[in-house]
C-alpha atoms as a printed R data frame, in Angstrom:
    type eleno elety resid chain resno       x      y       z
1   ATOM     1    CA   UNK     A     1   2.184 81.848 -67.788
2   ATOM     2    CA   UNK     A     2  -1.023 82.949 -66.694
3   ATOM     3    CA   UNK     A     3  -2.370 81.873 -63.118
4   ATOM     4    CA   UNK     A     4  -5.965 81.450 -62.013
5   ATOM     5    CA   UNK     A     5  -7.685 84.306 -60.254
6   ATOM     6    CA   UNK     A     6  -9.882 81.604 -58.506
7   ATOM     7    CA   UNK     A     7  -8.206 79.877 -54.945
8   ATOM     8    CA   UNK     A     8  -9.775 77.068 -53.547
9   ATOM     9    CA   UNK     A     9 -11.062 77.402 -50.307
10  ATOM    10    CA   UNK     A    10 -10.447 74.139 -48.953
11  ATOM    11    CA   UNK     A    11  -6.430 74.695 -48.213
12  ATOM    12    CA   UNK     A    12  -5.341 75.490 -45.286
13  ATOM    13    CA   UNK     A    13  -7.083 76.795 -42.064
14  ATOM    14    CA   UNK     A    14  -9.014 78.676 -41.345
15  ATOM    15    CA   UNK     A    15 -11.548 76.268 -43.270
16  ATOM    16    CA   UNK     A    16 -13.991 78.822 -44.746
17  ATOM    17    CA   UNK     A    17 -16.424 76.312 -45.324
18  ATOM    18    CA   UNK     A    18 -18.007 73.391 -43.636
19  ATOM    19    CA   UNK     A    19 -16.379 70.191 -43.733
20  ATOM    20    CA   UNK     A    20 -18.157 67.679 -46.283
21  ATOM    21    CA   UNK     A    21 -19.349 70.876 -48.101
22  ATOM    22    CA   UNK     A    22 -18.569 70.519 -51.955
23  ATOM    23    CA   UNK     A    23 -18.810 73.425 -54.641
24  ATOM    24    CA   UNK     A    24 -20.999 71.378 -56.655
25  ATOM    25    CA   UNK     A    25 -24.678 72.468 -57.033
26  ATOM    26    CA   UNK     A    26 -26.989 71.456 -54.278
27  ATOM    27    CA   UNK     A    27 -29.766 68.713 -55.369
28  ATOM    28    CA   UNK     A    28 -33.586 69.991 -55.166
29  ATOM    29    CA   UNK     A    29 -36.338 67.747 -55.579
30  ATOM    30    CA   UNK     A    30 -38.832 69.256 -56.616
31  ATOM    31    CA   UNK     A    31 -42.473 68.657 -55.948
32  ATOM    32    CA   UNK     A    32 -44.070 65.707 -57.444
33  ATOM    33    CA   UNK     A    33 -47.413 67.745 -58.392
34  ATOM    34    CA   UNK     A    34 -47.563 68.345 -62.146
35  ATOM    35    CA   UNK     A    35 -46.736 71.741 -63.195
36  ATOM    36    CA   UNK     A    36 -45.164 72.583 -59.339
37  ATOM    37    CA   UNK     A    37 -41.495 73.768 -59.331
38  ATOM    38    CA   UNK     A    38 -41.214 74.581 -55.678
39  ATOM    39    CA   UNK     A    39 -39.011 71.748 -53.222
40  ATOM    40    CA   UNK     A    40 -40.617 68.948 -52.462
41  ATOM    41    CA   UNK     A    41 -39.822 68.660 -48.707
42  ATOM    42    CA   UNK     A    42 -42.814 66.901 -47.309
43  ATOM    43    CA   UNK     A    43 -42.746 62.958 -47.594
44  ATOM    44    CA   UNK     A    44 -46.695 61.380 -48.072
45  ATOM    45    CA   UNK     A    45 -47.246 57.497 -48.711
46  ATOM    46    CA   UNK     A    46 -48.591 56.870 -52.171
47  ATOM    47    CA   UNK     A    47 -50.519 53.981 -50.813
48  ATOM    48    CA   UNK     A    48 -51.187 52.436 -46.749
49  ATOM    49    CA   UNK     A    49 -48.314 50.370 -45.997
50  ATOM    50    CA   UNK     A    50 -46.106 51.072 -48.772
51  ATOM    51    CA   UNK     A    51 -42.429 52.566 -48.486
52  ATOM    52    CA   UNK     A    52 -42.608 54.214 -51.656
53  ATOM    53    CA   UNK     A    53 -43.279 58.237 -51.037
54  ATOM    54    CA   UNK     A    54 -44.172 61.388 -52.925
55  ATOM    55    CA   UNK     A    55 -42.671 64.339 -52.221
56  ATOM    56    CA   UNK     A    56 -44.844 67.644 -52.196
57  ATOM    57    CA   UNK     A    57 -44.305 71.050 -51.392
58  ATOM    58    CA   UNK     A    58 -45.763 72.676 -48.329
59  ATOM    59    CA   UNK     A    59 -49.037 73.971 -50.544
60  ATOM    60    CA   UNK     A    60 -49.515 70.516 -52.314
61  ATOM    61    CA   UNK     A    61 -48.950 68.208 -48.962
62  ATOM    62    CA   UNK     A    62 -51.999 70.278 -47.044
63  ATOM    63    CA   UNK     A    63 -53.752 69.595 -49.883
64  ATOM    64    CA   UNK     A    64 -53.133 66.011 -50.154
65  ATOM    65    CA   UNK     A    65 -53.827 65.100 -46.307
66  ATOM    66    CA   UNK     A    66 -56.969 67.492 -46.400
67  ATOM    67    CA   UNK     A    67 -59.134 64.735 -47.160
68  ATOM    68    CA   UNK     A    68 -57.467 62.143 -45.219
69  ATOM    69    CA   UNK     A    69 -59.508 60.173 -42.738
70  ATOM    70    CA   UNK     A    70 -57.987 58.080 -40.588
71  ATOM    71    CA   UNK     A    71 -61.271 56.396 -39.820
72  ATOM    72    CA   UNK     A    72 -62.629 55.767 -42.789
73  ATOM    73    CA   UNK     A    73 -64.498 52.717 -43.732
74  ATOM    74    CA   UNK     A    74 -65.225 51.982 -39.432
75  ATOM    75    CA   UNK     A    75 -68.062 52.284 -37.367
76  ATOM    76    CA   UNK     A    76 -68.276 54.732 -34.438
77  ATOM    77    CA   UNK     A    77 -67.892 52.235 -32.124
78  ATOM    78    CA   UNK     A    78 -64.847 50.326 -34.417
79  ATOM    79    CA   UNK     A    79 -63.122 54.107 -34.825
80  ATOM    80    CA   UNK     A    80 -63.629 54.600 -30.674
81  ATOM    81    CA   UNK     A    81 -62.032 51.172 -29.984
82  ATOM    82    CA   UNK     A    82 -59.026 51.613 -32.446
83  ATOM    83    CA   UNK     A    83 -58.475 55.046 -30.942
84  ATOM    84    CA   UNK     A    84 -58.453 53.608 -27.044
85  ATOM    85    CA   UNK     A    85 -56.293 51.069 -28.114
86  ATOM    86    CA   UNK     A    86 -53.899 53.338 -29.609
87  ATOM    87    CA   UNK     A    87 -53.850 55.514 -26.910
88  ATOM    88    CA   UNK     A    88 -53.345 52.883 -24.678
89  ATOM    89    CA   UNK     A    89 -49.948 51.873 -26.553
90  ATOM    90    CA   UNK     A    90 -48.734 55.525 -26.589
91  ATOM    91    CA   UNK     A    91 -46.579 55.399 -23.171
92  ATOM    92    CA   UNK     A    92 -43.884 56.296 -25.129
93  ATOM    93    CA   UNK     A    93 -44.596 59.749 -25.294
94  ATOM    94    CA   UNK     A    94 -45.557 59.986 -21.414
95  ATOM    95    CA   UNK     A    95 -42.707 61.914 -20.883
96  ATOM    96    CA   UNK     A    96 -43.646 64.805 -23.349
97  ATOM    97    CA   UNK     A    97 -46.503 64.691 -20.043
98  ATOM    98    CA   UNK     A    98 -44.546 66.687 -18.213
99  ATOM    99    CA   UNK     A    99 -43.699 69.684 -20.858
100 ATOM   100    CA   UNK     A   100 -47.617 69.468 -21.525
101 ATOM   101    CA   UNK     A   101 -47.418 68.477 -25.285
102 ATOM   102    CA   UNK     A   102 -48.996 67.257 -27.500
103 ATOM   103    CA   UNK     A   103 -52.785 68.700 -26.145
104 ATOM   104    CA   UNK     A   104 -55.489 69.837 -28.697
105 ATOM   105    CA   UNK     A   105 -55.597 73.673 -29.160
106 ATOM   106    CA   UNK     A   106 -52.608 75.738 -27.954
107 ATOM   107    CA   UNK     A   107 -51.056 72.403 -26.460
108 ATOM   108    CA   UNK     A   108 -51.316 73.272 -22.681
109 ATOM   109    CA   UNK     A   109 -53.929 70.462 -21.767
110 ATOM   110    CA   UNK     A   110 -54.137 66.818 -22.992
111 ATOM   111    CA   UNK     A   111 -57.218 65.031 -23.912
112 ATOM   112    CA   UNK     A   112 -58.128 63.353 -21.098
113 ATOM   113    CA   UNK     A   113 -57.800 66.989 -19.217
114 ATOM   114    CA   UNK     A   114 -60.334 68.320 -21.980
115 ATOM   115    CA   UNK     A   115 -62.366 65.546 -21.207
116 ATOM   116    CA   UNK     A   116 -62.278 66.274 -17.460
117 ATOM   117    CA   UNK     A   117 -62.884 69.794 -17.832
118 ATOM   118    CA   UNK     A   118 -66.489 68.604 -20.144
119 ATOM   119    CA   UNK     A   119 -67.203 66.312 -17.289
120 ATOM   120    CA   UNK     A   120 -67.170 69.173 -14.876
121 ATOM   121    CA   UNK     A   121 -69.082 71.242 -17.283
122 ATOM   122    CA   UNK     A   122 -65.808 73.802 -17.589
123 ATOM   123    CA   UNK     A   123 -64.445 76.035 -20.699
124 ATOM   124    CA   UNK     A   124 -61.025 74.440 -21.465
125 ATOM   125    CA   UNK     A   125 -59.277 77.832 -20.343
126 ATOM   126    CA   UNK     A   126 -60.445 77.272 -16.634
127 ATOM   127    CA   UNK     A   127 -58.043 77.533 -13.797
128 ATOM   128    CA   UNK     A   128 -57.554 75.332 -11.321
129 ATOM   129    CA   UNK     A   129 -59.357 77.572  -8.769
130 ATOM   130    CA   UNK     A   130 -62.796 76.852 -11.158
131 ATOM   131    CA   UNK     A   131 -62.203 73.216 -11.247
132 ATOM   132    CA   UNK     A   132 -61.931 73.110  -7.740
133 ATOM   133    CA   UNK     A   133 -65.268 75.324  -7.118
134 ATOM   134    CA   UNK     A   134 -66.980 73.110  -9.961
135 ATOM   135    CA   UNK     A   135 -65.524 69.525  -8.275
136 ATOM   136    CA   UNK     A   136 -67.097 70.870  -4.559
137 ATOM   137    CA   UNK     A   137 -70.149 71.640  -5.979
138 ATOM   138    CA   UNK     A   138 -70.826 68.638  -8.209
139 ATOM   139    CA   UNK     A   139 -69.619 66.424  -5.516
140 ATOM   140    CA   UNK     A   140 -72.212 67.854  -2.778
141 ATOM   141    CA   UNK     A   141 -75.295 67.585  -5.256
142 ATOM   142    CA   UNK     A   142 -73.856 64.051  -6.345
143 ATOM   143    CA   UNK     A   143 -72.784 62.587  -3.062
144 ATOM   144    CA   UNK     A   144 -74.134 59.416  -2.207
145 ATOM   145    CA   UNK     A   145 -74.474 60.522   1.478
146 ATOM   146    CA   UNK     A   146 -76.646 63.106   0.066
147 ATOM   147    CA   UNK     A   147 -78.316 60.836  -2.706
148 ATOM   148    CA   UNK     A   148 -78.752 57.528  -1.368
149 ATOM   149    CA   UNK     A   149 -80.506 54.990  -3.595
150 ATOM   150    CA   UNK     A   150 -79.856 56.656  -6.403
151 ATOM   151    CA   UNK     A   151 -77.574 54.778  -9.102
152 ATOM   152    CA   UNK     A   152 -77.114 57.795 -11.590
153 ATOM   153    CA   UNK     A   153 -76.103 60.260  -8.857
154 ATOM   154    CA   UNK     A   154 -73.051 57.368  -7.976
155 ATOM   155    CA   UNK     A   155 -72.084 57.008 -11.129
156 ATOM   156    CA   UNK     A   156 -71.957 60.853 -11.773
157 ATOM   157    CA   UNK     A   157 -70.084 61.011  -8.448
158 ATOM   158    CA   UNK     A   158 -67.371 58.899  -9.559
159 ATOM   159    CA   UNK     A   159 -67.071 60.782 -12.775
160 ATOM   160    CA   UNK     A   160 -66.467 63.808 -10.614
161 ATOM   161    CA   UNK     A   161 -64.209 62.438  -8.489
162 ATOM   162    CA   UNK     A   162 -62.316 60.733 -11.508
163 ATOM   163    CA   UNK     A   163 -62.133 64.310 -13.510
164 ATOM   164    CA   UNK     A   164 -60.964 65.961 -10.702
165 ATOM   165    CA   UNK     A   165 -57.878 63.793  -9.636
166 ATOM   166    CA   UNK     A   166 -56.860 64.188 -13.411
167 ATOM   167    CA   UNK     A   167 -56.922 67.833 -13.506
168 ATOM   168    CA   UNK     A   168 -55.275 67.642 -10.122
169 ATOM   169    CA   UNK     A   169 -52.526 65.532 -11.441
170 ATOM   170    CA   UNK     A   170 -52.092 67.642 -14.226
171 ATOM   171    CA   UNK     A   171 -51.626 70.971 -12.541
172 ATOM   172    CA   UNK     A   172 -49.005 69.237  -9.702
173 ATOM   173    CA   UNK     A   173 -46.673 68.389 -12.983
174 ATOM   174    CA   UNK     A   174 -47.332 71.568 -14.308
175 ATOM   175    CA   UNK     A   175 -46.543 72.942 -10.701
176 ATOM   176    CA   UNK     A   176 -43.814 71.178 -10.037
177 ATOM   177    CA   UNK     A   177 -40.518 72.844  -9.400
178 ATOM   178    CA   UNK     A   178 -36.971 71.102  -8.751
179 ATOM   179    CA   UNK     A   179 -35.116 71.674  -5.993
C-alpha cells in the first residue's frame, strides 16, 4: 500500500500556519477597468449616494478621482459655505490636533495655521520666532492706540491678534511635553 508523500500541516502543534488559513487559492478581484488584470483594491462609488462600488487598481482609481470635484455645480460663495460648515462638524478628528495631522503639504500645520501664517504675510515654513517678530510688528503699525479713527487699521489689528493666538496655540500642543 502506497502512502502519500504530502502531510497536512494542520495536525498537531506547532501550527505552521495561521489559524483560519485554508490551502485553497486566495480570491483576487481584479480591477473593474476593461482590459486591467492587476487587483482591484481601491473601492470608488459608481454614482453619489449609492452603496454599489467599483473596484480599481491603484493606476485606474487616480485616474478615476482625477477629475473629481467636490464642488461642482456651486457658486464660490455656496462651495465656501458648504466647506465652513463641514469644517465646523469635523470635531471628531480634533484629537488628530495634537499629532498635527491632517495639514496641507507635509502635514505639520493645519489650515487655519496656513491661514494665519497668510494673514501675517509669512512662508508656511516660518518658525515661531518669525511669527512672533511679524505679530510685534503688525500689531505696532495696526494698533488702535497708534491709529485712532481708523476702522481698517482695527479690523487688521484683530486679524493680527486672531492669527497670532492660533499659531500660538498650535506651537504650545506641538510643545507640549508630559510629565
Amino acid at each position: 500500500m502506497a502512502r502519500s508523500t504530502t502531510r497536512s500541516n494542520d495536525w498537531g502543534f506547532p501550527r505552521w500556519r495561521g489559524y483560519g488559513s485554508g490551502r485553497e487559492a486566495t480570491t483576487v478581484r481584479l480591477c473593474d477597468r476593461h482590459g486591467c488584470d492587476k487587483p482591484g483594491d481601491c473601492p470608488a462609488p459608481k454614482s453619489p449616494n449609492s452603496p454599489d462600488r467599483w473596484y480599481f487598481c491603484i493606476d485606474h482609481a487616480a485616474e478615476y478621482n482625477r477629475g473629481w470635484n467636490y464642488f461642482e455645480g456651486l457658486s464660490a460663495e455656496e462651495a465656501a459655505a458648504r466647506e465652513a460648515s463641514e469644517s465646523r462638524t469635523a470635531s471628531g478628528y480634533a484629537h488628530a490636533n495634537h499629532y498635527a495631522w491632517g495639514g496641507p503639504g507635509d502635514g505639520s500645520r493645519s489650515r487655519d495655521e496656513m491661514h494665519a501664517l497668510d494673514a501675517l504675510g509669512l512662508e508656511s515654513d516660518a518658525d515661531f520666532e518669525a511669527v512672533k517678530g511679524a505679530w510685534r510688528r503688525l500689531a505696532k503699525e495696526n494698533h488702535p492706540d497708534v491709529r485712532p479713527g481708523d476702522a481698517d487699521a482695527a479690523v487688521r489689528f484683530q486679524a493680527v491678534q486672531a492669527a497670532y493666538e492660533v499659531l500660538k496655540a498650535a506651537e504650545d500642543g506641538r510643545t507640549w511635553r508630559p510629565r
